[in-house]
GULO-266009 format. One record per residue: residue in one letter; x, y negated, z negated of N, C-alpha, C in turn. Coordinates in Angstrom, 1 decimal, always signed. Layout:
BEGIN
+------+--------+---------+--------+---------+----------+--------+--------+---------+--------+
! resn ! n.east ! n.north !   n.up ! ca.east ! ca.north !  ca.up ! c.east ! c.north !   c.up !
+------+--------+---------+--------+---------+----------+--------+--------+---------+--------+
!    a !      X !       Y !      Z !       X !        Y !      Z !      X !       Y !      Z !
...
+------+--------+---------+--------+---------+----------+--------+--------+---------+--------+
END
This chain:
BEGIN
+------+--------+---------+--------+---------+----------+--------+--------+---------+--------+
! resn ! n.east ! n.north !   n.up ! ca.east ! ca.north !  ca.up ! c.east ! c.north !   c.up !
+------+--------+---------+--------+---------+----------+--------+--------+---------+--------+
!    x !   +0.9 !    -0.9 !   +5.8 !    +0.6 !     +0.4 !   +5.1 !   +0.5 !    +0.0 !   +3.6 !
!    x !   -0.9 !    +0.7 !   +3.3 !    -0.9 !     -0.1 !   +1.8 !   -0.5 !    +1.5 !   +0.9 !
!    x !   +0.3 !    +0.9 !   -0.3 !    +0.7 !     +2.1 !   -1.3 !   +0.8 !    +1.7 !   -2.5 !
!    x !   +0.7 !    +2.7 !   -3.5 !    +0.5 !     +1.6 !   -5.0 !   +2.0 !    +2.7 !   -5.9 !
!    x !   +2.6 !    +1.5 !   -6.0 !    +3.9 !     +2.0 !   -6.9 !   +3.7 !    +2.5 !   -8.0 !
!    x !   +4.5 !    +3.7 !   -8.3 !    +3.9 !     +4.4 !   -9.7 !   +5.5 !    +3.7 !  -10.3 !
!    x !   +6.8 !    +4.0 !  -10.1 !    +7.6 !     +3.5 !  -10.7 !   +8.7 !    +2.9 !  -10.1 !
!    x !   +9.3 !    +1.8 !  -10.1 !   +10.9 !     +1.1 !   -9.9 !  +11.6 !    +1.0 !  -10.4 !
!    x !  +13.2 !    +0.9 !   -9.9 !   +14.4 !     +0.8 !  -10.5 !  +15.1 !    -0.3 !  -10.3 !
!    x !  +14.0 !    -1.0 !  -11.4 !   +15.0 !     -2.4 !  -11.2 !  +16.3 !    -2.7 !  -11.3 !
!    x !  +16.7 !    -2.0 !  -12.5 !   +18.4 !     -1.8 !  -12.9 !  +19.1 !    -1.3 !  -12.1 !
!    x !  +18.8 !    -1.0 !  -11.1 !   +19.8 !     -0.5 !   -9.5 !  +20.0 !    -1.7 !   -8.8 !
!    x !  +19.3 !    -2.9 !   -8.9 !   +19.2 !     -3.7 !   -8.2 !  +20.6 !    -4.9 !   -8.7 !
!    x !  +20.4 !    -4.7 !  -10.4 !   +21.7 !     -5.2 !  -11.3 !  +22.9 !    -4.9 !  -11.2 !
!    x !  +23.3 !    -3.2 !  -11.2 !   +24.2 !     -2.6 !  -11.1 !  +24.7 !    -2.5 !   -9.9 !
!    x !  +23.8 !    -2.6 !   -8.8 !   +24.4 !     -2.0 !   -7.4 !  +23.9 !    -3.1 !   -6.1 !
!    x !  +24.9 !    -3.0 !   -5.1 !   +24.8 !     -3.7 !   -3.7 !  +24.1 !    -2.5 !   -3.3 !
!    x !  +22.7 !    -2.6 !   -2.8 !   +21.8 !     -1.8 !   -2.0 !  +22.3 !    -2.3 !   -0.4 !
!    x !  +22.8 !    -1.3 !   +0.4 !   +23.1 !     -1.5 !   +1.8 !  +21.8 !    -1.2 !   +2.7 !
!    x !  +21.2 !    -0.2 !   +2.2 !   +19.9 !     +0.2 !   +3.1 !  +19.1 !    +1.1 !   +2.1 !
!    x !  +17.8 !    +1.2 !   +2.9 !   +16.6 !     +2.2 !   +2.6 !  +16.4 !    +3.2 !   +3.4 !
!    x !  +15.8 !    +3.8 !   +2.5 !   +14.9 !     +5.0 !   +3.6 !  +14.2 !    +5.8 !   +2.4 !
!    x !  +13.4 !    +6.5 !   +3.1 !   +11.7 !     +7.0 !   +2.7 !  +11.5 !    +8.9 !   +2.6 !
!    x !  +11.9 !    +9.4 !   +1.4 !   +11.8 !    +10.9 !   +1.5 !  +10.6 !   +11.1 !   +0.8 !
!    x !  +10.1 !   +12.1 !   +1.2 !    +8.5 !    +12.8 !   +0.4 !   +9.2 !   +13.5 !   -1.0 !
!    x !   +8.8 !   +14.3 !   -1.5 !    +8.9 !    +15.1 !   -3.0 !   +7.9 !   +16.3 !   -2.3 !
!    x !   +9.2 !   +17.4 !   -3.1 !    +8.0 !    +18.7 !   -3.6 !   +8.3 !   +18.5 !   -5.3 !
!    x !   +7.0 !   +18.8 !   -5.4 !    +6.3 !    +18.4 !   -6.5 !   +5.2 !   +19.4 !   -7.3 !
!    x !   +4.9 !   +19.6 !   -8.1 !    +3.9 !    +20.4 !   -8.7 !   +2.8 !   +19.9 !   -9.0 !
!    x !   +1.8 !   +20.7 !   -9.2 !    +0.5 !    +19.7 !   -9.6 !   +0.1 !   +19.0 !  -10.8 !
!    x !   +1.2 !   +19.9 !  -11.7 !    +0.8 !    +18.8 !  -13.3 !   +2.1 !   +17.7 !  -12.5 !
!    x !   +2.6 !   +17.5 !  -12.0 !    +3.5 !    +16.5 !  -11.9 !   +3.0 !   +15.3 !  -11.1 !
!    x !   +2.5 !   +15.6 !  -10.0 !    +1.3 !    +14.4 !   -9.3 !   +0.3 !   +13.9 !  -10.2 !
!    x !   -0.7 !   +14.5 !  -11.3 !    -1.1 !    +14.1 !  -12.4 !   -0.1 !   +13.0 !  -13.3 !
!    x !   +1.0 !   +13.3 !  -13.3 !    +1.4 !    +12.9 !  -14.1 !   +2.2 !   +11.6 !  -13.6 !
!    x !   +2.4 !   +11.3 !  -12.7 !    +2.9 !    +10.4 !  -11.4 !   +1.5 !    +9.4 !  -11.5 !
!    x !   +0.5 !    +9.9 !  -11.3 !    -0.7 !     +9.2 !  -11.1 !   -1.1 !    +8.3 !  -12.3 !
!    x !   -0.4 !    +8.6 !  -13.5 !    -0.6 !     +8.2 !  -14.8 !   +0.5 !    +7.0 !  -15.1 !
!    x !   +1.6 !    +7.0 !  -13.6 !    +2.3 !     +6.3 !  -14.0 !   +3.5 !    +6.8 !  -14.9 !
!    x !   +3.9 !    +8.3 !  -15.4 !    +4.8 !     +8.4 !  -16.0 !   +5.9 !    +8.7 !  -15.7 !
!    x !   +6.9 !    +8.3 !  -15.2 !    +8.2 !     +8.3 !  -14.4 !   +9.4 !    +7.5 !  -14.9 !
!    x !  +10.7 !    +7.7 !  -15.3 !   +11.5 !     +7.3 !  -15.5 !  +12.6 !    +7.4 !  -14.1 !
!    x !  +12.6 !    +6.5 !  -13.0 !   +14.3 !     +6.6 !  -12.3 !  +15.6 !    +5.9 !  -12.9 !
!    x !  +15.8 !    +5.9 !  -13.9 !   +16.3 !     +4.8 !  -14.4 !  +18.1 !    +5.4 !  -14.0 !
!    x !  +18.5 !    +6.9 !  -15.1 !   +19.5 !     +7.7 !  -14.4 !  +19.7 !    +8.0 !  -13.4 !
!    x !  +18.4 !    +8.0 !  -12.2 !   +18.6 !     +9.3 !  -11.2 !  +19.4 !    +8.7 !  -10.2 !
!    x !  +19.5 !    +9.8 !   -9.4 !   +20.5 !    +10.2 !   -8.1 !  +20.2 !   +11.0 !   -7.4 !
!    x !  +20.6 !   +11.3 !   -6.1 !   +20.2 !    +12.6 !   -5.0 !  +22.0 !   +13.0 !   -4.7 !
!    x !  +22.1 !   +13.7 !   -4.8 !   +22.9 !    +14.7 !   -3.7 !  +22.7 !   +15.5 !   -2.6 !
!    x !  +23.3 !   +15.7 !   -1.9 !   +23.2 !    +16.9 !   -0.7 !  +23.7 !   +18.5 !   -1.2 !
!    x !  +23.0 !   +19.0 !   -1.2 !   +23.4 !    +20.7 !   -1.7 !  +24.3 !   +21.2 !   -0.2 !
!    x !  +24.9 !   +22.5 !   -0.9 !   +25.7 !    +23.0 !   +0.2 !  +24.9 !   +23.3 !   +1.4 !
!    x !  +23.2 !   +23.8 !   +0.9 !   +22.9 !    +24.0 !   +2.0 !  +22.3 !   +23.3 !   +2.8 !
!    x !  +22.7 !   +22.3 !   +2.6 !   +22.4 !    +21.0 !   +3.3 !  +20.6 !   +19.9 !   +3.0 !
!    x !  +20.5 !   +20.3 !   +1.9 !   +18.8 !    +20.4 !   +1.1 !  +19.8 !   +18.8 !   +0.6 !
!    x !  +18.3 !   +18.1 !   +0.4 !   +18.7 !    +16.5 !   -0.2 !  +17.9 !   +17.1 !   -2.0 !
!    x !  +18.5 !   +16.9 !   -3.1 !   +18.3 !    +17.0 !   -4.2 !  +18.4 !   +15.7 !   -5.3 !
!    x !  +17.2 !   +15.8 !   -5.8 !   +17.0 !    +14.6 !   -6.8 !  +17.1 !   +14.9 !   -8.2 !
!    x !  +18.4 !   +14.1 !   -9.1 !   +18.6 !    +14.7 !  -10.3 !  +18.3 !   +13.3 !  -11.3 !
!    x !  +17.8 !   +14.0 !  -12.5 !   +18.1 !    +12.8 !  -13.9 !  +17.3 !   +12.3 !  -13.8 !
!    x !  +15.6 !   +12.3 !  -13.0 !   +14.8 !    +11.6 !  -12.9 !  +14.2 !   +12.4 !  -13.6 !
!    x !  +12.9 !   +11.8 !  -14.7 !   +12.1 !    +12.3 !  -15.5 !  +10.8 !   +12.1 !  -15.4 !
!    x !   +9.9 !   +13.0 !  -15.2 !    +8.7 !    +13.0 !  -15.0 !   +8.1 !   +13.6 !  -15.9 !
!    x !   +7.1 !   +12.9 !  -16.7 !    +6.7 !    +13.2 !  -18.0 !   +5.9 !   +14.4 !  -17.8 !
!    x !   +5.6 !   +15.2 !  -18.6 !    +4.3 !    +16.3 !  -18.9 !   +3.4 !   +15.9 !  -18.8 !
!    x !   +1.9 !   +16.5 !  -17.8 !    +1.2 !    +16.3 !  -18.3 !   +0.4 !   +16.7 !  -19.3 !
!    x !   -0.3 !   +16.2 !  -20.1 !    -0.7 !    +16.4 !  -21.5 !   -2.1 !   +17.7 !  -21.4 !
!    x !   -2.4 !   +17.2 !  -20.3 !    -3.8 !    +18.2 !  -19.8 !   -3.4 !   +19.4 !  -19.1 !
!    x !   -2.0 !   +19.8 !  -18.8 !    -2.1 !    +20.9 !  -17.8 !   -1.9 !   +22.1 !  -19.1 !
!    x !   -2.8 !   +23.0 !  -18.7 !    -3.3 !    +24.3 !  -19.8 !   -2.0 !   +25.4 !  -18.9 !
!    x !   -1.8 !   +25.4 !  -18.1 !    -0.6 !    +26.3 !  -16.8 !   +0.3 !   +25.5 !  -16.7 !
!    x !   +1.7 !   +26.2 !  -16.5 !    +2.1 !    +25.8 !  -16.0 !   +3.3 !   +24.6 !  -16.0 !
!    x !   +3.6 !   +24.3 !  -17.3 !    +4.0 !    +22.9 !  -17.7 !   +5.6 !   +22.7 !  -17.2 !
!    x !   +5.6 !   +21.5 !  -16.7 !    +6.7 !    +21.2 !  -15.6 !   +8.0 !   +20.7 !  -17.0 !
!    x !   +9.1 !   +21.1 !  -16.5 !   +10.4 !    +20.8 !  -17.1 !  +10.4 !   +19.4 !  -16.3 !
!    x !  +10.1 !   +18.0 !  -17.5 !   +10.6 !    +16.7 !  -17.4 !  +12.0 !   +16.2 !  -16.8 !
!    x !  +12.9 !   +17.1 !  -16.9 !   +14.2 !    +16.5 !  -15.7 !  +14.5 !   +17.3 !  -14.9 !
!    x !  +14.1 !   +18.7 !  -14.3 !   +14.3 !    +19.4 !  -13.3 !  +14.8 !   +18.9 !  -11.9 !
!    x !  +15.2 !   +19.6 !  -11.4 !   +16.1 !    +19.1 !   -9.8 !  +15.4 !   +19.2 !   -9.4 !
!    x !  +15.2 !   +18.1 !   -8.5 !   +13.5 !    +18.0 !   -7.2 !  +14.1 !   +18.0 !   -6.1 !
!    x !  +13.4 !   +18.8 !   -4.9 !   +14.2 !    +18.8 !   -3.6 !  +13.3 !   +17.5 !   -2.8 !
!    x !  +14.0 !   +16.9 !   -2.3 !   +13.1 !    +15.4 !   -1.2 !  +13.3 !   +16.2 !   +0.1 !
!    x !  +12.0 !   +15.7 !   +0.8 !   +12.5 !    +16.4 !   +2.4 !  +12.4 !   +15.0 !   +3.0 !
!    x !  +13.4 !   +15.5 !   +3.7 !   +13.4 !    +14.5 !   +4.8 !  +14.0 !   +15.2 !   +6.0 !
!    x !  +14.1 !   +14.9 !   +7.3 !   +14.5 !    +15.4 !   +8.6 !  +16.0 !   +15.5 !   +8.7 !
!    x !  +16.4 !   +16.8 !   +9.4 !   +17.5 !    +17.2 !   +9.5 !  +18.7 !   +16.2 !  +10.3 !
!    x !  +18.1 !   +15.6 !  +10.9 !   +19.2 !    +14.4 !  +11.5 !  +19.5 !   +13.4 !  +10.7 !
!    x !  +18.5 !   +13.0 !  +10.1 !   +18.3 !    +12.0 !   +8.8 !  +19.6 !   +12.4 !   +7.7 !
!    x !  +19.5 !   +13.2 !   +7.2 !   +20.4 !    +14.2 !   +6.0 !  +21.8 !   +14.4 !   +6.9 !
!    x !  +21.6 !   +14.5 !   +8.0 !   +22.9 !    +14.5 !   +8.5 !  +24.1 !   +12.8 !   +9.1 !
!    x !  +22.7 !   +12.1 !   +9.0 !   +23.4 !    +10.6 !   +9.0 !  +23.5 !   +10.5 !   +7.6 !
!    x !  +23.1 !   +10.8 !   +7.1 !   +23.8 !    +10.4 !   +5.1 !  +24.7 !   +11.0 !   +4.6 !
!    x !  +25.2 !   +12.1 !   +5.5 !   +26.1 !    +12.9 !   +4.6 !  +27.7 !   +12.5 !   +5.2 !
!    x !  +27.2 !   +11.7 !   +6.2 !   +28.3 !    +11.1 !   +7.4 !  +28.3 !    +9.1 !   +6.3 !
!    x !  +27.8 !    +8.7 !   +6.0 !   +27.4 !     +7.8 !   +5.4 !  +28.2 !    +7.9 !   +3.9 !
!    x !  +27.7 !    +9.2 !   +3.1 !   +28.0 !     +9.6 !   +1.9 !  +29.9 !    +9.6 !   +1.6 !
!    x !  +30.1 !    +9.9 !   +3.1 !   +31.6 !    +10.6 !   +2.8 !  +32.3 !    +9.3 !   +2.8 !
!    x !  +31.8 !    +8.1 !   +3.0 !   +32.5 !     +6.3 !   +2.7 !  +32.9 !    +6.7 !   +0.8 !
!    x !  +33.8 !    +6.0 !   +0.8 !   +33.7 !     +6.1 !   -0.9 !  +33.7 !    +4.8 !   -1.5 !
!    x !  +33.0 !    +4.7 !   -2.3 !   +32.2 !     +4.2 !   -3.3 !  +30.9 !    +4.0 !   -2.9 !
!    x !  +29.9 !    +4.9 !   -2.0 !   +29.0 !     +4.9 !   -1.8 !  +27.9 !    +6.1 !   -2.4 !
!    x !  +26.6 !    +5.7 !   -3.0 !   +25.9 !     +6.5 !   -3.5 !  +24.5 !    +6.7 !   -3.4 !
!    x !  +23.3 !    +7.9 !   -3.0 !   +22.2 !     +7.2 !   -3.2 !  +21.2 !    +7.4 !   -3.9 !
!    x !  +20.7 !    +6.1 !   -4.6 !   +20.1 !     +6.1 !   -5.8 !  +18.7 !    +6.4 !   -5.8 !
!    x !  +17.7 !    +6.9 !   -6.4 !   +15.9 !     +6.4 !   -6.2 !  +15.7 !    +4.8 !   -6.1 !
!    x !  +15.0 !    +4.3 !   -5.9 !   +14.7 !     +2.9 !   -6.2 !  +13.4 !    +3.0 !   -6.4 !
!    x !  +12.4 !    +3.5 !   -6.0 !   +11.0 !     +3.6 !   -6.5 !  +10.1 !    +4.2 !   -5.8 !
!    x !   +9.4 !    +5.0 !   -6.5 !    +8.3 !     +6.3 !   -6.4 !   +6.8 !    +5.3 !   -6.1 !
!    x !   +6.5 !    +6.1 !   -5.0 !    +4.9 !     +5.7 !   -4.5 !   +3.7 !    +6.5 !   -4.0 !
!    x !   +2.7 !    +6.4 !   -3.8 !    +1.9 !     +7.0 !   -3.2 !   +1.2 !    +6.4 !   -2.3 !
!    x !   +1.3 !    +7.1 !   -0.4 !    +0.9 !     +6.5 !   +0.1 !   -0.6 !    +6.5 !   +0.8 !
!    x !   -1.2 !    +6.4 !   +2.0 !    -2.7 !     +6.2 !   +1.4 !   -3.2 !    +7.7 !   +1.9 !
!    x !   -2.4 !    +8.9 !   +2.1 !    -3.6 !     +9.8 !   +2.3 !   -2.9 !   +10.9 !   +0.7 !
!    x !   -2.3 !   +10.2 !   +0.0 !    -2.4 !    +10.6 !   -1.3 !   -1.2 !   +11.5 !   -1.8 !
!    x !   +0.3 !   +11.3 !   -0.7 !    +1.2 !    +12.0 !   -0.7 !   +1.9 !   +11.2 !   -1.6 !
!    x !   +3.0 !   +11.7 !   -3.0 !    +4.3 !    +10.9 !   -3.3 !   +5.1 !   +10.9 !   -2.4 !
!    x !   +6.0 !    +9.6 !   -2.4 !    +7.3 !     +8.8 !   -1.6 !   +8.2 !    +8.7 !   -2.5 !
!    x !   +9.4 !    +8.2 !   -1.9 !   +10.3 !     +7.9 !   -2.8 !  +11.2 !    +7.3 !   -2.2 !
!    x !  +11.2 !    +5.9 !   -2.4 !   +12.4 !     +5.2 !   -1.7 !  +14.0 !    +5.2 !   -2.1 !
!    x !  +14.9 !    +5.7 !   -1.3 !   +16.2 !     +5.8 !   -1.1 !  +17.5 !    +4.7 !   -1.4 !
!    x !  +18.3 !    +4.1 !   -1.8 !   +19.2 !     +3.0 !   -1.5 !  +20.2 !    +3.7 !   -0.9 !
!    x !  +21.5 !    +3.4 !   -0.1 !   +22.4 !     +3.3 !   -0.3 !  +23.1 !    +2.4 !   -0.9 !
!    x !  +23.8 !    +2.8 !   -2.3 !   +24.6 !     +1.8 !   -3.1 !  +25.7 !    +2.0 !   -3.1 !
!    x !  +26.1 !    +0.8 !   -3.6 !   +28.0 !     +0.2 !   -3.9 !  +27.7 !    -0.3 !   -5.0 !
!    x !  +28.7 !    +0.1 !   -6.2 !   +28.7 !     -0.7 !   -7.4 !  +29.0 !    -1.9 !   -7.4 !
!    x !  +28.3 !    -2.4 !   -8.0 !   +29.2 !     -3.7 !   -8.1 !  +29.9 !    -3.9 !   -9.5 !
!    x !  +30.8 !    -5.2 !   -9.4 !   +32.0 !     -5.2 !  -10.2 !  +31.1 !    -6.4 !  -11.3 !
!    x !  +31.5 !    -6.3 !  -12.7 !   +31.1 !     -7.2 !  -13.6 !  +30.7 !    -8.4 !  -13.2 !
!    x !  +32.2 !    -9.0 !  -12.8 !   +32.0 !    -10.5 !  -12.0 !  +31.0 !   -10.5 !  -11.3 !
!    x !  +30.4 !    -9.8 !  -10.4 !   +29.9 !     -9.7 !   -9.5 !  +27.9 !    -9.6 !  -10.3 !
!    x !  +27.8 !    -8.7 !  -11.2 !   +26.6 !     -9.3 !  -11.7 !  +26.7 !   -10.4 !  -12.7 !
!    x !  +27.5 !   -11.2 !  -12.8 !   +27.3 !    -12.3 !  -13.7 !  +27.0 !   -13.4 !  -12.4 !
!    x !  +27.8 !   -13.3 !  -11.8 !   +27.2 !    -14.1 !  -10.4 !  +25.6 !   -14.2 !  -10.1 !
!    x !  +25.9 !   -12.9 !  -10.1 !   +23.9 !    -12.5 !   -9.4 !  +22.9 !   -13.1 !  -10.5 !
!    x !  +23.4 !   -13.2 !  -12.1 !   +22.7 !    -13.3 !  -12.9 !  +21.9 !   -15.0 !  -12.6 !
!    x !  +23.4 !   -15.8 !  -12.5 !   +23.9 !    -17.4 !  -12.7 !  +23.1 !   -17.8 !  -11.6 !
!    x !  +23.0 !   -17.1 !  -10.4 !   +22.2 !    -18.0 !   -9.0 !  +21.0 !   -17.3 !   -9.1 !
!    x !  +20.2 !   -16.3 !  -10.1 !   +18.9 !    -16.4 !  -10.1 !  +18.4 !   -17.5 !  -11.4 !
!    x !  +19.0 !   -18.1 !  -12.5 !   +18.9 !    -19.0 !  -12.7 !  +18.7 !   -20.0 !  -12.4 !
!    x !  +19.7 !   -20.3 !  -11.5 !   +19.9 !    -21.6 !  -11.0 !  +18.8 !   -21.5 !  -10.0 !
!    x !  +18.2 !   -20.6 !   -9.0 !   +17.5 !    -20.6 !   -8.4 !  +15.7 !   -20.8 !   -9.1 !
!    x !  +15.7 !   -20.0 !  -10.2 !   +14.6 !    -20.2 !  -11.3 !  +14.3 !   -21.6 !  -11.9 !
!    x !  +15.0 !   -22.2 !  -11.9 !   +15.7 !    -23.7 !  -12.8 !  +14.8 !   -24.6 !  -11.6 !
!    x !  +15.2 !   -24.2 !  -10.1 !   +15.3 !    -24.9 !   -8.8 !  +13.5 !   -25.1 !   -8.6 !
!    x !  +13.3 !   -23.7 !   -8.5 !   +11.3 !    -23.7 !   -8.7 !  +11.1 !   -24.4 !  -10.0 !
!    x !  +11.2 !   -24.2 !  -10.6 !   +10.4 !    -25.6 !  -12.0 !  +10.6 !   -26.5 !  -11.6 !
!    x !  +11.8 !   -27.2 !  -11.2 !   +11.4 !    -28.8 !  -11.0 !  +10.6 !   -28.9 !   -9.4 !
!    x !  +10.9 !   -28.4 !   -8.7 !   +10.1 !    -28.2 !   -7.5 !   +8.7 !   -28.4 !   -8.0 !
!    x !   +7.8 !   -27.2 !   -9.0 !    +6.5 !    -27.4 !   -9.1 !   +6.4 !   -28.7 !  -10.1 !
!    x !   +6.9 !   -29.2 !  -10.9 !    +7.0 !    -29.9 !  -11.6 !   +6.7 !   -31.2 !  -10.7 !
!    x !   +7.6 !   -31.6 !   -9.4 !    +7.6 !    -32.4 !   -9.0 !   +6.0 !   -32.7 !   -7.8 !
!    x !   +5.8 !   -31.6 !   -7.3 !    +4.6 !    -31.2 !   -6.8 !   +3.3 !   -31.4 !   -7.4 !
!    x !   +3.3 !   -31.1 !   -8.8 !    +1.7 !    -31.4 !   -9.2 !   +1.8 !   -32.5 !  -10.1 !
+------+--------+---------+--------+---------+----------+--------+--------+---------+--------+
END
């Protein structure tokens, strides 16, 4: 399935042990797909919760204004509702109730008949130690491909 990323959260990937994915749509407005399509999206803060009434909700993500919409102009951090299927929301909320578990955005897409996505994590923070590690073996792994090509050509 081909899709073209409007934005990622790489800093989730620093901060947090991603256990799993999963794939919810957006309701969305139409200066806000404009404005998605332009690429303007911050997930950097966000988060979803489950509302009481059992609705999956997306907070602290910022979706810029579009500059062209004459109607209508969307509030940049507003609460966005994601849908996803009722069994779905109901294995996360069974998931959610583990503690120290959270789930984050990891990144906004569009897929090919022109709908936004939005990929899910479940995260575990991780502990300081724990990204200085992650930092030190993508080095060392970085370090590993240079001499590799080095030695190759």
């Amino acid at each position: 399935m081909a899709f073209k990323t409007v934005s990622s959260n790489k800093k989730a990937y620093h901060d947090y042990h991603i256990d799993g994915t999963m794939e919810a749509g957006m309701v969305l407005s139409g200066p806000e797909v404009k404005s998605l399509r332009a690429g303007k999206a911050n997930l950097r803060d966000g988060y979803c919760q489950i509302s009481p009434r059992g609705e999956l909700m997306l907070y602290n993500v910022h979706i810029s204004s579009y500059s062209f919409a004459t109607h209508n102009p969307n509030e940049p951090m507003r609460v966005r509702k994601l849908l996803m299927h009722k069994r779905e929301i109901n294995k996360l909320i069974g998931k959610l109730r583990e503690k120290g578990l959270a789930l984050i955005p990891l990144k906004i897409y569009f897929i090919e008949n022109g709908k936004a996505k939005i990929e899910l994590g479940l995260a575990r923070g991780k502990k300081q130690y724990d990204k200085r590690a992650t930092l030190k073996e993508q080095q060392s792994n970085r370090e590993l491909q240079r001499t590799m090509r080095r030695n190759v050509i």
